[in-house]
C-alpha positions in Angstrom: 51.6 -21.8 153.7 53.5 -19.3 151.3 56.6 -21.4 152.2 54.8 -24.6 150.9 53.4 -22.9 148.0 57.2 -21.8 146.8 58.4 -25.4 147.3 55.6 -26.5 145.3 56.4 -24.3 142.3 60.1 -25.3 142.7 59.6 -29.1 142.7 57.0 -28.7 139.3 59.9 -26.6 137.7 62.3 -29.1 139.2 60.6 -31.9 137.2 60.2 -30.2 134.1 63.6 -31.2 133.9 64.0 -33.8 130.9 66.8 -35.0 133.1 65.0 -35.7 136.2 63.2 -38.7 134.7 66.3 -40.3 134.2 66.8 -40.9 138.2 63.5 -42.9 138.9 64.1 -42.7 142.8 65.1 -39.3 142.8 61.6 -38.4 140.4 59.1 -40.6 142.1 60.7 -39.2 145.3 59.6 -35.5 144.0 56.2 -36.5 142.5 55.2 -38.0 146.2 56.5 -34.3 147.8 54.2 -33.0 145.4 51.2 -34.5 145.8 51.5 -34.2 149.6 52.4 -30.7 149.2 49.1 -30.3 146.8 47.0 -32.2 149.1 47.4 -29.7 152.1 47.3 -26.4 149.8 44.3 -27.3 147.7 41.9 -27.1 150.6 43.5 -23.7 152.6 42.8 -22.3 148.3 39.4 -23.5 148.6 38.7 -22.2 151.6 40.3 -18.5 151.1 38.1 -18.8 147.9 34.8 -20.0 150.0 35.3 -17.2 152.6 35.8 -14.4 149.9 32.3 -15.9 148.0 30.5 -15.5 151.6 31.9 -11.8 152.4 30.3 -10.9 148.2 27.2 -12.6 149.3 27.0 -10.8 152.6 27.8 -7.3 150.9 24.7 -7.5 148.4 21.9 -5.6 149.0 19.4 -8.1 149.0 20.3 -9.2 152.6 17.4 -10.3 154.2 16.6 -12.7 151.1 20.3 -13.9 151.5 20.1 -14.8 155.3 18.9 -18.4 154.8 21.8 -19.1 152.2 24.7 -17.4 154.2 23.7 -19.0 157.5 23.9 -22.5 155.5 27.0 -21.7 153.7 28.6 -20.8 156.6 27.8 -23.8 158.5 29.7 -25.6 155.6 32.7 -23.4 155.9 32.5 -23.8 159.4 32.8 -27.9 159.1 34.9 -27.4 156.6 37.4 -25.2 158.5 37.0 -28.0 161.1 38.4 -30.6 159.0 41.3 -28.6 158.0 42.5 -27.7 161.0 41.9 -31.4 162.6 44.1 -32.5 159.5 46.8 -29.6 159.9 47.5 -30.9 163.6 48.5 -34.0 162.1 51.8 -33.1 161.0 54.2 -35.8 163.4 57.1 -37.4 161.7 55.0 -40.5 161.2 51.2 -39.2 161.7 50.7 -40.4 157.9 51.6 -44.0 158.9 49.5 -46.9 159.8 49.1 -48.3 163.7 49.9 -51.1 165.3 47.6 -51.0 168.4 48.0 -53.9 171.2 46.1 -54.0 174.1 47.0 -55.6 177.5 44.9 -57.2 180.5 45.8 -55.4 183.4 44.3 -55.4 187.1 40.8 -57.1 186.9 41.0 -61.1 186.1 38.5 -62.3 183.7 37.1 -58.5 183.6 40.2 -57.1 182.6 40.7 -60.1 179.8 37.0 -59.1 178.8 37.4 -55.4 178.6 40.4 -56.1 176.7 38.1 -57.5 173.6 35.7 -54.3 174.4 38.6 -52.1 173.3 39.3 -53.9 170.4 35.7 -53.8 169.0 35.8 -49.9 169.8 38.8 -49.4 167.7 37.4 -51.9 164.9 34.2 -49.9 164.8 36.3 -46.8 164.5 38.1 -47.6 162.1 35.4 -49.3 160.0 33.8 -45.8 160.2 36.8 -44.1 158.6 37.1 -46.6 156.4 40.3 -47.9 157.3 41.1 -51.9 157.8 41.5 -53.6 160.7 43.5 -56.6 161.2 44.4 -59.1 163.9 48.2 -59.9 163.8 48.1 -61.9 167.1 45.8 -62.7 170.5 46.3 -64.5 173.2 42.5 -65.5 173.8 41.0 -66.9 177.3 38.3 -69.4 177.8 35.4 -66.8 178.2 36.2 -65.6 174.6 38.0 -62.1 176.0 42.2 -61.4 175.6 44.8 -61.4 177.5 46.7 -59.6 175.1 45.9 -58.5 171.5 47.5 -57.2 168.6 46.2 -55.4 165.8 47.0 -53.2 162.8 45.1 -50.4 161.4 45.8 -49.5 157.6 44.5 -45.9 156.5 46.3 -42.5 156.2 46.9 -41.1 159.2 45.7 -43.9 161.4 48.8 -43.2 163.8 48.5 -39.4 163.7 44.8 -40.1 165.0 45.2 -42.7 167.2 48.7 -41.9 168.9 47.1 -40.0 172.1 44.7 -43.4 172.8 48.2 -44.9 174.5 47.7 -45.2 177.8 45.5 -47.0 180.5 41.6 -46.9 180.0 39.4 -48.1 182.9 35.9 -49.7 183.0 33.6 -49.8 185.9 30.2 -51.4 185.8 28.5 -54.2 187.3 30.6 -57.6 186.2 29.0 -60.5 184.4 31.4 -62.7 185.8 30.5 -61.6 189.4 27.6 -64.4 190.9 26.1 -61.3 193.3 26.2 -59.0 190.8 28.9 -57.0 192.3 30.6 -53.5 190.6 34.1 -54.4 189.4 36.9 -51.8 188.2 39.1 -53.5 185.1 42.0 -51.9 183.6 43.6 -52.3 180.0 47.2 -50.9 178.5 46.7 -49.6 174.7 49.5 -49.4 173.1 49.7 -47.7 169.7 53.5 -47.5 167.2 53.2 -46.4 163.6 53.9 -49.5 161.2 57.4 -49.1 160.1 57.8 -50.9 156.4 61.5 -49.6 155.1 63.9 -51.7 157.3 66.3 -48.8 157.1 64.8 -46.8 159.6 65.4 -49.2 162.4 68.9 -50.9 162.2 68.5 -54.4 163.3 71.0 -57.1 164.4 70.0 -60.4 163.2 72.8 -62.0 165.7 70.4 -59.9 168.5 67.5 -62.0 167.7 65.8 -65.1 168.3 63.5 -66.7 166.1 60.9 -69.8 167.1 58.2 -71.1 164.6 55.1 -73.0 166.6 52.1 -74.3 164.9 49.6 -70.7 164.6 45.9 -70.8 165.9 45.2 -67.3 163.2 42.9 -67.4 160.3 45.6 -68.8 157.6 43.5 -72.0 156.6 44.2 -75.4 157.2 47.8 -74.9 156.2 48.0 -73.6 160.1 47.1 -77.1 161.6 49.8 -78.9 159.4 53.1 -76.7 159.9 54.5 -74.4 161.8 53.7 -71.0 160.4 53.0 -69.1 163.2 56.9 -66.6 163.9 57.6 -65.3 167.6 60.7 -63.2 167.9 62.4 -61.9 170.6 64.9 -59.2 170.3 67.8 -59.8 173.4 69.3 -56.4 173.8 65.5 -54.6 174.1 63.9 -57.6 176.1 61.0 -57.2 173.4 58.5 -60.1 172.4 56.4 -60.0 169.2 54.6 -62.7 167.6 52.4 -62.8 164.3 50.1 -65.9 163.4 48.1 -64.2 160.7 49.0 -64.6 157.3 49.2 -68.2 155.3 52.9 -68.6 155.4 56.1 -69.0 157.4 57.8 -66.3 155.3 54.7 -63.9 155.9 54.2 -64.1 159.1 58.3 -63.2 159.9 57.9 -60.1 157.7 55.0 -58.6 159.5 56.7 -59.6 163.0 59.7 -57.9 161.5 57.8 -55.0 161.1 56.1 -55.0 164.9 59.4 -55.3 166.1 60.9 -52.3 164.1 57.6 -50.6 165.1 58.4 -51.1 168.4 62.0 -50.9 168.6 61.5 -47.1 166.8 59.1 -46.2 170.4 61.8 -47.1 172.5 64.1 -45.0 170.6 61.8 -42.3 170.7 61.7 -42.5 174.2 65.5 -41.9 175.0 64.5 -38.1 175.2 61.2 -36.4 176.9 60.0 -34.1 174.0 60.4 -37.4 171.4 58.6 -39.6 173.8 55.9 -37.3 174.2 55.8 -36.4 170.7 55.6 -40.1 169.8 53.1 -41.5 172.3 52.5 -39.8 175.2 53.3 -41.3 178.7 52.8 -44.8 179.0 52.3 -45.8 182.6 54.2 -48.8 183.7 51.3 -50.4 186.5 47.8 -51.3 184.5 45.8 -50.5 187.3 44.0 -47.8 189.6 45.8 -44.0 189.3 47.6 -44.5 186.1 44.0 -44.2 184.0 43.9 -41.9 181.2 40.1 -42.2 180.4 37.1 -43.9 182.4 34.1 -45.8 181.3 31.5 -46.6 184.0 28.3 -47.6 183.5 27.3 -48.0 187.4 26.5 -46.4 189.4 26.3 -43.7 186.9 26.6 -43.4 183.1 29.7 -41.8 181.9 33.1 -41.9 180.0 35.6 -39.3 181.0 39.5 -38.3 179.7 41.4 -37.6 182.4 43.9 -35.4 180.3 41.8 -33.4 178.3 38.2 -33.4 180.7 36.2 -34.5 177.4 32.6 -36.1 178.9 29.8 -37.8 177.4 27.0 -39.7 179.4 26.7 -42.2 176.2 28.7 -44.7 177.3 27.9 -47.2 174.1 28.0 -44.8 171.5 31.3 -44.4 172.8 32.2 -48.4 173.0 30.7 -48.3 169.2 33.5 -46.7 168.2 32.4 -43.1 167.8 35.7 -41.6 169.7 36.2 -38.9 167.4 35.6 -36.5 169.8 38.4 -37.3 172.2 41.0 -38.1 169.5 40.2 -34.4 168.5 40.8 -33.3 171.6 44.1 -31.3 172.8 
């Protein structure tokens, strides 16, 4: 923290420069550093500041009057200690950056395609709890009103840095609504999380490596959607990888945000040529969606229970759980 503090102090000097403002880049380039840097030293000031308050308080004489009011205020500094250090672990390379999350059918037929939707609604109800937004940049939709595949962004600081350990396989057991005898079925789902990447330098792309096709989009973009083809699908040759986008109004729109799945994407597999960057990253990312690859369980027969496999977090409230409330095992190490 001293480190950060002395940088602080030299940027502020740096910018009482009268010169500085003449190089816009270079000066909004400092004033972001700044307020990043005053954003994590703020609350560690606060909370030397709290914790010297609480010793004073315990020191008086009058300590069995005080007892109510220091076994509040430390519950506070407890939480608030909490929150600082769950921030403070957030400090990835892109941890600041919004997700792209897609989930994947695996093993499990109409189940699988079923669970698929659960997840999303999970990660929709998380996010609305954060207030982030959440927003469907393509699906691939069966007839019983579950995915096959999905793909969806989350926009809200630190959204990556959160959700960047929910990559993986997540299994559900219960008793299947599809199933005429009521029989217990095992469905499997792929999440897949990448932090959005918006500046196009950061992944070098080939335009003469990729291939382009427009079709007519089934998103939300109005009736414009029926009438042309708006809908962009690109597929990048040397990487094999496939996006699509069918959400915004417009042809144009709809290339950019592929563009940016596919850098997105594109910066994961670059991060996987070495172990310590994929792991960093994303974590391991089984290539099977089925049984022995799980990172977390749900079941809801013939018990109650939703377990992560990496980090042996439990709860028995399965749909508190599916409701989005997660926070507990994104928190998790």
């Amino acid at each position: 923290m001293a480190s950060k503090k002395k940088r602080f102090l030299e940027l502020k000097e740096e910018l009482d420069d009268p010169e500085i403002w003449a190089d816009q880049a270079r000066s909004k380039e400092l004033l972001k550093e700044i307020k990043n840097l005053e954003e994590e030293i703020k609350p560690i000031d606060r909370l030397l500041d709290e914790v010297l308050a609480l010793e004073d308080l315990a020191a008086t004489e009058e300590e069995e009057e005080n007892a109510a009011e220091l076994e509040k205020n430390y519950e506070t500094l407890l939480n608030y200690f909490e929150k600082i250090k769950n921030k403070s672990s957030l400090s990835g390379e892109y941890d600041e950056r919004d997700a792209i999350v897609s989930i994947y059918a695996g093993a499990g037929g109409d189940d699988a395609e079923d669970w698929t939707g659960i997840l999303l609604k999970m990660y929709h109800q998380w996010a609305k709890r954060h207030n982030f937004e959440a927003k469907i940049l393509d699906q691939h939709k069966n007839e019983f009103g579950g995915y096959k595949n999905i793909t969806f962004e989350i926009k809200g600081k630190f959204a990556y840095g959160w959700l960047k350990n929910e990559a993986g396989v997540h299994r559900l057991v219960r008793i299947s609504p599809f199933s005429p005898k009521k029989l217990r079925h095992t469905s499997f789902a792929l999440v897949e999380i990448v932090p959005r990447i918006i500046l196009p330098k950061e992944v070098e792309i080939n335009p003469a490596d990729l291939e382009i096709r427009f079709t007519r989009s089934s998103g939300p973009g109005g009736q414009n959607v029926n009438k042309r083809e708006t809908a962009v699908q690109i597929f990048h040759k040397p990487s094999k990888i496939q996006v699509k986008c069918d959400s915004e109004r417009s042809q144009e729109m709809n290339r950019q945000k592929a563009m940016e799945i596919l850098s997105s994407k594109l910066l994961k597999l670059k991060a996987e040529e070495t172990e310590k960057e994929k792991k960093a990253l994303k974590g391991e990312i089984p290539q099977k969606i089925e049984w022995g690859h799980q990172i977390r369980s749900y079941v809801f027969h013939p018990y109650r229970l939703v377990k992560d496999h990496r980090t042996n977090v439990e709860t028995g409230n399965v749909e508190k759980v599916l409701a989005g409330e997660i926070d507990d095992f994104l928190k998790a190490e």
